[in-house]
LOMARLO-49599 format. One record per residue (C-alpha): residue in one letter; x, y, z. Coordinates in steps of 0.5 Angstrom, whole numbers, padded with zeros to 4 digits, always signed. Layout:
<recs>
aXYZ ...
</recs>
This chain:
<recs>
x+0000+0000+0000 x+0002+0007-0001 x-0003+0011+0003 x-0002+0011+0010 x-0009+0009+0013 x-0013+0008+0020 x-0009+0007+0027 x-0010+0015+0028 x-0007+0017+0022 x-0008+0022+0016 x-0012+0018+0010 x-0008+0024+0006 x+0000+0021+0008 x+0005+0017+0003 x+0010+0012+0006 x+0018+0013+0006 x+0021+0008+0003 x+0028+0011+0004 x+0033+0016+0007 x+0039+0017+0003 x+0045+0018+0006 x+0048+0024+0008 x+0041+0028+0005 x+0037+0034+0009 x+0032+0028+0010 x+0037+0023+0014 x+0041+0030+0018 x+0034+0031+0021 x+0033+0024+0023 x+0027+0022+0019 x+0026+0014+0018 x+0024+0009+0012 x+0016+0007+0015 x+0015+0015+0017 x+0009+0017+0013 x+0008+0024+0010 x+0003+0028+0011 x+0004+0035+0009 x+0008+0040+0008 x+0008+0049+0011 x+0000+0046+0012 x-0001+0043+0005 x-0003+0035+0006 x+0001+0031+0001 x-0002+0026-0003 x+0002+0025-0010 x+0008+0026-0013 x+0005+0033-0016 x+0003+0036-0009 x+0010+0033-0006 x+0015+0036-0012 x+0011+0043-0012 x+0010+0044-0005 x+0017+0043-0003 x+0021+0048-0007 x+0020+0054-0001 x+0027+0055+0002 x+0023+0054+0009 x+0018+0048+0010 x+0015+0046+0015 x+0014+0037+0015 x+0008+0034+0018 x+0010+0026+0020 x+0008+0021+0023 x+0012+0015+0026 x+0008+0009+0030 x+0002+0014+0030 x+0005+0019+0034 x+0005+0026+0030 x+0011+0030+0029 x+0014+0035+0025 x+0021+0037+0022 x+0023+0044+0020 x+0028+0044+0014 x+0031+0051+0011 x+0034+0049+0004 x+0036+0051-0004 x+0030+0052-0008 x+0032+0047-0012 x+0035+0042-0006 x+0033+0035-0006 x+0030+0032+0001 x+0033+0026+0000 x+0026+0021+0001 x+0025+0016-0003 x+0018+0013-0004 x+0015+0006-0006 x+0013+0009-0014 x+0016+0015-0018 x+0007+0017-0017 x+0007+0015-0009 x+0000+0012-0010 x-0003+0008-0015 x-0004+0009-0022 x-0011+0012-0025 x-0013+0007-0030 x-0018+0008-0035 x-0025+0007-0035 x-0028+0008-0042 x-0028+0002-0047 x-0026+0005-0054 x-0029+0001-0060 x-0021+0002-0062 x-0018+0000-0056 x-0010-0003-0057 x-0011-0006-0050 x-0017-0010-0052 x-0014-0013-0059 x-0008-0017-0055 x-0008-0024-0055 x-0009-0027-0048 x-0004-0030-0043 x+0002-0025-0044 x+0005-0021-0037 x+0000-0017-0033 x+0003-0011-0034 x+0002-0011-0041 x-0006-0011-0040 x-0007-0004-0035 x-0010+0001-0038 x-0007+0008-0036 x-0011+0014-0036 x-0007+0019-0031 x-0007+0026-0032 x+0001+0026-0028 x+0003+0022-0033 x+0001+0026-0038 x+0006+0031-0035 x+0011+0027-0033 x+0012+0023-0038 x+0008+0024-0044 x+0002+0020-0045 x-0005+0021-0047 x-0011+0022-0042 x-0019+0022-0044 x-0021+0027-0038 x-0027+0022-0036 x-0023+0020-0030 x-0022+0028-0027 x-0027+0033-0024 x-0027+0040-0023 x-0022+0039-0017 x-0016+0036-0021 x-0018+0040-0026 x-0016+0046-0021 x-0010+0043-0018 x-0007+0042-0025 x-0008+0050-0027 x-0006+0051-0020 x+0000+0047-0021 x+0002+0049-0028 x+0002+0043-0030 x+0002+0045-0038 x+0002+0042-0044 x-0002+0036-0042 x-0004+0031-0047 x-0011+0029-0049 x-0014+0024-0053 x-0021+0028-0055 x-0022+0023-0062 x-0028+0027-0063 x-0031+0034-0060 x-0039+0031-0062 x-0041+0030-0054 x-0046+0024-0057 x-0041+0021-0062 x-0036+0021-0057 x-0040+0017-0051 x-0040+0012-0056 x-0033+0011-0058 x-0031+0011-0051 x-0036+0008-0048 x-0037+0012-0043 x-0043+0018-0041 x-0038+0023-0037 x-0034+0024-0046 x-0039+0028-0047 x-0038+0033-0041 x-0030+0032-0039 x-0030+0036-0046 x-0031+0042-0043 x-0024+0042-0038 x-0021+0043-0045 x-0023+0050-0045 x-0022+0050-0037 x-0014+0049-0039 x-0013+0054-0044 x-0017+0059-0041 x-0013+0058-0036 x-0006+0058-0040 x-0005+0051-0039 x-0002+0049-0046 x-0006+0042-0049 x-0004+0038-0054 x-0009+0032-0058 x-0010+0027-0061 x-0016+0024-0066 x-0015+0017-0068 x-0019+0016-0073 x-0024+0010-0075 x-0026+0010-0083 x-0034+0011-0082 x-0034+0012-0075 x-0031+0019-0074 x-0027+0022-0080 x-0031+0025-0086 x-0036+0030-0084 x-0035+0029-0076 x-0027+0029-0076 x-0028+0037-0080 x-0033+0039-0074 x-0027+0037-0069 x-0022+0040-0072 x-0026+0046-0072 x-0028+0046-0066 x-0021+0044-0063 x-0018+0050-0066 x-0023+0055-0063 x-0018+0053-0057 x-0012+0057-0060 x-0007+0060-0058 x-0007+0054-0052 x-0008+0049-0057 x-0001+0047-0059 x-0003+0040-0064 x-0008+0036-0066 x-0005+0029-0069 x-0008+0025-0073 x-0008+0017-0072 x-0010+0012-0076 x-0014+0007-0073 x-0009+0000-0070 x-0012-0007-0071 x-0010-0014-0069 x-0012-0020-0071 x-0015-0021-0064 x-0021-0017-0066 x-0027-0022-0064 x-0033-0020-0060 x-0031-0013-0060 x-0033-0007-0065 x-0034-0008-0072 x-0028-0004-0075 x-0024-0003-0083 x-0017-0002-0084 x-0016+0005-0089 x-0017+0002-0096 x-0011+0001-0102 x-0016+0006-0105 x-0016+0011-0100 x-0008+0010-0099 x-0006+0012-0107 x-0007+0018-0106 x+0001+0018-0104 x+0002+0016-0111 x-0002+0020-0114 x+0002+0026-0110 x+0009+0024-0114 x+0013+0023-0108 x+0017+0018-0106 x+0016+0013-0099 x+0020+0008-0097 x+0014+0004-0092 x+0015-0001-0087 x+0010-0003-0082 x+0014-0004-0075 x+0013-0011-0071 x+0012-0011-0065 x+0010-0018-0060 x+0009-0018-0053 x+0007-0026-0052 x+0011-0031-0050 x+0017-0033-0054 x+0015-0040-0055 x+0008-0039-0056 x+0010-0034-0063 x+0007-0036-0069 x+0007-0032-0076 x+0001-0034-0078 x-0004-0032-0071 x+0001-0025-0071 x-0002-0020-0074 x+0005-0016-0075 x+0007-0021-0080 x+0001-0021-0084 x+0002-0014-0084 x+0009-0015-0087 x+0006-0019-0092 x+0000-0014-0094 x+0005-0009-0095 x+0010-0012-0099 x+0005-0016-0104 x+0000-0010-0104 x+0005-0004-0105 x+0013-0006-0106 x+0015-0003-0112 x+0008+0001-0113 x+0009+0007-0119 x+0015+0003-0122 x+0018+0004-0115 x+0016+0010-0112 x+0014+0005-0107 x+0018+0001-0104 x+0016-0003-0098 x+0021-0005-0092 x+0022-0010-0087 x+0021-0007-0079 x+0022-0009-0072 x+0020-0003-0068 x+0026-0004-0063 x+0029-0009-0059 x+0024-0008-0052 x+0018-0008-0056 x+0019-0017-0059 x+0023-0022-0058 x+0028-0028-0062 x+0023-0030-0066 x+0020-0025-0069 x+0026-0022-0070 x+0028-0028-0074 x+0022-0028-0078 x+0023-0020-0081 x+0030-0022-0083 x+0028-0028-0086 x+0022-0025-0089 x+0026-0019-0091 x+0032-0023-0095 x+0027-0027-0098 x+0024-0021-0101 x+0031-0017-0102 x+0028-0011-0097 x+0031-0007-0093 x+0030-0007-0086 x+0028-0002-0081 x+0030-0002-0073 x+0029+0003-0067 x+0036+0003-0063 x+0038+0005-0057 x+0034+0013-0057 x+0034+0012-0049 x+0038+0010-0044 x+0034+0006-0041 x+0032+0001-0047 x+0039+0001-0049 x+0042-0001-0042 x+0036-0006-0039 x+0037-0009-0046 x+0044-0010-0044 x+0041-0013-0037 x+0036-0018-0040 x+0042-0021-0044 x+0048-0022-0042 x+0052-0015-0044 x+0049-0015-0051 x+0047-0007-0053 x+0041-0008-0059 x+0045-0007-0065 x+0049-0013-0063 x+0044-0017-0061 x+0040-0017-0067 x+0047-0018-0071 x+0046-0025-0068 x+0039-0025-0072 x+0041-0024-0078 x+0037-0017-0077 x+0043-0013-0080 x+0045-0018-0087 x+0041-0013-0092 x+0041-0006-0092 x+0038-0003-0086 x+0036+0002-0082 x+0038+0004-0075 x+0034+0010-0072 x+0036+0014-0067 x+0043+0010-0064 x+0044+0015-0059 x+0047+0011-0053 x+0050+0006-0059 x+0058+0004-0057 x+0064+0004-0060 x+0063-0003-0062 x+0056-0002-0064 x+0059+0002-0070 x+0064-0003-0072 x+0059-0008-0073 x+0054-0002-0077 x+0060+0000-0081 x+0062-0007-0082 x+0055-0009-0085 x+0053-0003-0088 x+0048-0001-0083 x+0046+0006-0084 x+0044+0011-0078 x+0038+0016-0078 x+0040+0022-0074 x+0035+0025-0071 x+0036+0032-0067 x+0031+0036-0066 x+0027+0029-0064 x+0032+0027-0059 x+0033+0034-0055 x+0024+0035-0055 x+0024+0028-0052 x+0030+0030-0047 x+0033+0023-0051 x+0040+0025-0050 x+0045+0027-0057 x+0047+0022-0062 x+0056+0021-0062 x+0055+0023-0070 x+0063+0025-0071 x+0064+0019-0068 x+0059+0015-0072 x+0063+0018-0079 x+0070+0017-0076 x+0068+0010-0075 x+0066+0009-0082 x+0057+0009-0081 x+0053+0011-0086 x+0050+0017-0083 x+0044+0020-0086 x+0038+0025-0083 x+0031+0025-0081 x+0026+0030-0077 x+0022+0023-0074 x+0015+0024-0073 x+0011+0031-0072 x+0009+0029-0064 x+0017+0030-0063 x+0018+0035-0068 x+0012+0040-0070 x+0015+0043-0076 x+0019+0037-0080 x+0023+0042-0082 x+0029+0039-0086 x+0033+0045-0087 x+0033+0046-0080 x+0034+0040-0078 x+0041+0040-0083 x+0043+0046-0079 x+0042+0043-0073 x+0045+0037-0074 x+0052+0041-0076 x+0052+0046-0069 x+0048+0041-0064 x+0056+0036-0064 x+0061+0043-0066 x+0057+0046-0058 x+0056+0039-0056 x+0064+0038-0057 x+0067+0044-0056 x+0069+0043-0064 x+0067+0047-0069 x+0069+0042-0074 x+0065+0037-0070 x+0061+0036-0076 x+0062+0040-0082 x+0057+0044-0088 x+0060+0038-0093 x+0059+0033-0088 x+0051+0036-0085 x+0050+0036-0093 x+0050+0029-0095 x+0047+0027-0088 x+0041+0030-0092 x+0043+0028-0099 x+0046+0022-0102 x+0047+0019-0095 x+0039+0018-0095 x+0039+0016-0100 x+0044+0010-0100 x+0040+0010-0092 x+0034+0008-0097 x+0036+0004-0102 x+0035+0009-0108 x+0040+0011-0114 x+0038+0019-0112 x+0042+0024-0108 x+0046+0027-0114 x+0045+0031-0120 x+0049+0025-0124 x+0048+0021-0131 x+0043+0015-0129 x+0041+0017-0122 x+0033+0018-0121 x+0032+0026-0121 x+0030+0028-0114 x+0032+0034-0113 x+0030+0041-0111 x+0033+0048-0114 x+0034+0054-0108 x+0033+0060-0110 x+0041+0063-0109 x+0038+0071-0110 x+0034+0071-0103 x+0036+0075-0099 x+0039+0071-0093 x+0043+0067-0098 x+0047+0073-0100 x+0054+0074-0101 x+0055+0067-0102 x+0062+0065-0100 x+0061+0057-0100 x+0055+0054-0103 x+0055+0047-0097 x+0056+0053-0092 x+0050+0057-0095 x+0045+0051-0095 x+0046+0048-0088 x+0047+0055-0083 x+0043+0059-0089 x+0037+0057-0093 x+0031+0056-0090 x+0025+0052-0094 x+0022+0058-0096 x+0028+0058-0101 x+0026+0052-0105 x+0023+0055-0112 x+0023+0047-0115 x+0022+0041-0112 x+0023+0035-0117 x+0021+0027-0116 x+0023+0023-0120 x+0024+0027-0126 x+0017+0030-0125 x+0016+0038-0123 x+0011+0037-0117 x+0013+0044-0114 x+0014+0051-0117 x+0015+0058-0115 x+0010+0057-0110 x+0005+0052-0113 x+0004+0044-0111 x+0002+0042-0118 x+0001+0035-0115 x-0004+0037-0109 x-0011+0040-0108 x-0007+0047-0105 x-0015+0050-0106 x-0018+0044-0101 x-0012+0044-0097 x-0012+0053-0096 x-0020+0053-0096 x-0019+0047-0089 x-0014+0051-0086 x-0017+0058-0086 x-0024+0055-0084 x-0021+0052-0078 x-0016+0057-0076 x-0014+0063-0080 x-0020+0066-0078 x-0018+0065-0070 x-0012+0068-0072 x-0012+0075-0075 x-0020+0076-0070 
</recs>
C-alpha cells in the first residue's frame, strides 16, 4: 500500500520507503516506514503535491511514526532535494481507464501475456510527466484546478471527436461528453493541451473529423497539436466493434501526389517467445500485405521495407521471422536502436551485456541493407558492426532533444565509418518537420556539444540529408549525375538570407530555409514550383486551414 490509513492516521499520507544517506531528510532524522502527511500545511497525496510544494526554502514537515505525529522543520535551496524516496515515481497508484473505446489496442491483445501488458493508464500525471494521453472522463472539477494551480502544462488529451453523442459512443463511457468542457478549463487558464484523434474509417472521420478539427482549433493559441492517428487493429478482434482498415484505394492518394516513400510496418509482439507463430501474428500479416499490395508501387515510387519496431518491444523469433522474410524478398530493414538510455541499458540486462545492435546482428537482422533509427546510446563496438554491415543511422536531432532522449555520437559514428543519414521522426516529437532546420542542427548541435567547430561540417550535414538517405533507402538518388533518379530540389540563391555566397554547402546547412525551394522535382516530375503544388489540391487544403484556424488567428 501506498496511502497510509486507519490506526490514528491521516487518510491523506504517503509512505517513505528510503532516506539516502547523508540528505537533509536523513540529517533531520527522518526514517523509512515515517509517513508524509503535508508540507507548510498542504496535505501530500501524490508526487505532484510533494515536487510542487517542496520547492520554498523554508518548509515545515507534518509525519507520523507508529501513530505519533511530528514535525520537522527544513531551510534549503529552491532546488534542493530532500532525499526521501518513495514506494512509486507517482507514490500511489496509478489512474486506470474506465472507458472502453471501440478501438482500443489493449483490448485487441491475445490472451496469456504479462499482467502489465494488460493495464490501461489514463493518468493525467503521466501526462505531464512522461507523455502519454488522457481522455479526462477520469478527472473532476478539482483535479482540473489542481492542474491550473500547479501549471501542469502542456497536458496530453485523446479528444477523438468533439461531437459529445458520438464520443460517448467511442468511448463508451457517459462522462465523454461532459469531461469535453475541462479543455477550455485548461486553456483559459493558459494551460497548453495537445491532442490526438484517432481516426475510425466510418466511425469519425468525414464530416464528424472536420467539425472536430474546427472545433479544436477554436482552443488556440492554448492549443498546441492536433494528431491524427490511423486506427491500429489485430487479428485478435473477436466480440469487439465492428472496424475496417483505410483501403488501398483511400492510400493511393500517396502516388497520386508523386512522392517517393519507403513504408514499412513495425513489428511488435509481447507474448511468450515459444508460443510466436507468423500465422496468428497480425504484424507478419501486415509484412506480407504491405509487400504484396505496394512494393514497387509506381515502378518503384513505393517501396516497402521489413521492420522490427525495437528490441524492447519482441523477441528472437520475431526477429528471426522479419530477417528471413526481409532476405526472401531482398528488402530493407528498419529498427528503432538505443533512442533512450533506459532501453539501451535493461537490453544489456536481459541479455548478457549484448546492447540492441549487437543482439540483433545474432538474428541476421543487420544481413541487408537496414536502417537503425536514432543509436543515440550505441557503442563504440556497436559502430563497427554498423560499419561492417553497412547499417546506415538515421540521425535524428530535434526529436532527440524535444524528448529529452539525449544527443547521438555522430562525429564518432562518421570516423567509424556508418553510413550517417538525417531525418525530423514524427510530428508528435517534432512540430515543423522542417529538414533545413534539421541540417542546421544536426551540424551545430555536435560543434556545441564537443567543443569543436569542426564536429561536424556543412559538407558532411549536407550529405547526411543527401546522398546518404539515399543509400539509407536504397534508391539511386542523392546526386544530380547521369543514371540517377531526378530528385532534386533548386534554392533560390538570389534571396536575401542567402546572399553573398561564399561556399555553396555553407549557404544550405546555416542559411536557407525552405522558403528558398523554387522547385522540388520527383522522379524527374515537377511537383512544386514558385510556390505552386502541382500534384496537390492547394485550394482544398487552404480552404480547410482558413476555415479552421486562420479566422482565429487575425480575429
Amino acid at each position: 500500500m501506498i496511502y497510509a490509513r486507519g490506526g490514528g492516521e491521516s487518510a491523506m499520507a504517503v509512505i517513505i520507503k528510503g532516506v539516502e544517506a547523508g540528505s537533509l531528510a536523513a540529517r533531520k532524522g527522518i526514517r523509512p516506514g515515517d509517513t508524509l502527511e503535508a508540507i507548510n500545511g498542504e496535505a501530500i497525496r501524490d508526487v505532484l503535491d510533494y515536487r510542487f510544494y517542496m520547492t520554498d526554502s523554508r518548509l515545515e514537515l507534518s509525519l507520523r511514526r507508529d501513530g505519533a505525529a511530528f514535525s520537522v522543520p527544513v531551510r534549503k535551496g529552491e532546488y534542493d532535494d530532500l532525499g526521501l524516496e518513495f514506494e512509486t515515481y507517482l507514490m500511489d497508484r496509478q489512474h486506470t481507464c474506465r472507458n472502453k473505446c471501440i478501438f482500443c489496442f489493449v483490448d485487441q491483445l491475445p490472451r496469456g501475456l504479462r499482467d502489465s501488458l494488460y493495464v490501461k493508464d489514463d493518468d493525467s500525471r503521466m501526462s505531464f510527466l512522461f507523455g502519454s494521453y488522457v481522455t479526462l472522463t477520469n478527472l473532476t472539477e478539482e483535479d482540473i484546478r489542481r492542474i491550473i494551480k500547479m501549471r501542469l502544462s502542456p497536458i496530453n488529451i485523446s479528444v477523438h471527436t468533439t461531437d459529445p453523442d458520438l464520443r460517448v459512443e467511442m468511448l463508451k463511457n457517459p462522462k465523454a461528453a461532459e469531461s469535453l468542457r475541462y479543455i477550455p478549463m485548461l486553456t483559459q487558464a493558459g494551460i497548453r493541451v495537445n491532442t490526438q484523434l484517432v481516426l475510425c474509417p466510418g466511425v469519425n472521420d468525414g464530416p464528424a473529423l472536420e467539425k472536430s478539427l474546427w472545433d479544436l482549433a477554436e482552443y488556440w493559441p492554448g492549443l498546441g497539436s492536433i494528431a491524427l492517428v490511423p486506427v491500429g487493429l489485430t487479428g485478435h478482434r473477436e466480440g469487439l466493434y465492428p472496424l475496417r482498415p483505410y483501403t488501398k484505394e483511400e492510400a493511393r492518394q500517396v502516388l497520386d501526389a508523386g512522392i517517393s516513400a519507403n513504408l514499412c510496418n513495425g513489428a511488435v509482439y509481447f507474448g511468450a517467445p515459444e508460443d510466436f507463430s507468423p500465422d496468428k501474428c497480425g504484424d507478419c500479416e501486415n509484412h506480407i500485405r504491405l509487400y504484396e499490395d505496394w512494393h514497387n508501387a509506381g515502378d518503384g515510387q513505393i517501396l516497402a521495407d521489413a521492420s522490427i519496431h525495437a528490441e524492447y518491444t519482441s523477441c528472437a523469433p520475431v526477429w528471426e521471422w522479419v530477417a528471413d522474410f526481409a532476405r526472401k524478398h531482398g528488402l530493407g530493414m528498419h529498427v528503432h536502436i538505443s533512442e533512450t538510455k533506459k532501453e539501451h541499458e535493461e537490453c544489456k540486462s536481459r541479455y548478457h551485456g549484448l546492447t540492441p545492435i549487437q543482439l540483433l546482428d545474432q538474428y541476421g537482422v543487420w544481413d541487408g541493407r537496414a536502417i537503425a533509427a536514432h543509436c543515440v546510446y550505441t557503442t563504440p563496438e556497436d559502430w563497427a558492426v554498423m560499419a561492417r554491415k553497412g547499417v546506415s543511422c538515421v540521425h535524428n536531432p530535434y526529436s532527440n532533444l524535444k524528448l529529452g532522449s539525449g544527443v547521438a555520437p555522430i562525429p564518432d559514428m562518421l570516423r567509424a565509418g556508418v553510413n550517417v543519414a538525417r531525418a525530423t521522426d514524427g510530428v508528435s516529437s517534432h512540430n515543423s518537420v522542417d529538414m533545413f532546420a534539421d541540417m542546421k542542427l544536426a551540424a551545430i548541435l555536435h560543434n556545441g556539444v564537443g567543443c569543436d567547430p569542426m564536429a561536424v561540417t556543412a559538407p558532411q550535414a549536407l550529405k547526411m540529408a543527401t546522398v546518404n538517405g539515399a543509400r539509407a533507402l536504397g534508391r539511386s538518388t542523392g546526386r544530380i549525375e547521369a543514371g540517377r533518379v531526378a530528385d532534386l530540389i533548386l534554392v533560390d540563391m538570389d534571396a536575401p538570407n542567402l546572399i553573398p555566397c561564399h561556399d555553396e554547402a555553407e549557404n544550405l546547412v546555416f542559411s536557407a530555409h525552405g522558403s528558398n525551394v523554387a522547385m522540388n522535382m520527383a522522379r524527374g516530375r515537377v511537383i512544386y514550383q514558385n510556390g505552386a503544388f502541382l500534384t496537390l489540391d492547394l485550394d482544398k487544403i487552404k480552404d480547410e486551414v482558413s476555415r479552421y484556424a486562420l479566422p482565429l488567428l487575425f480575429k
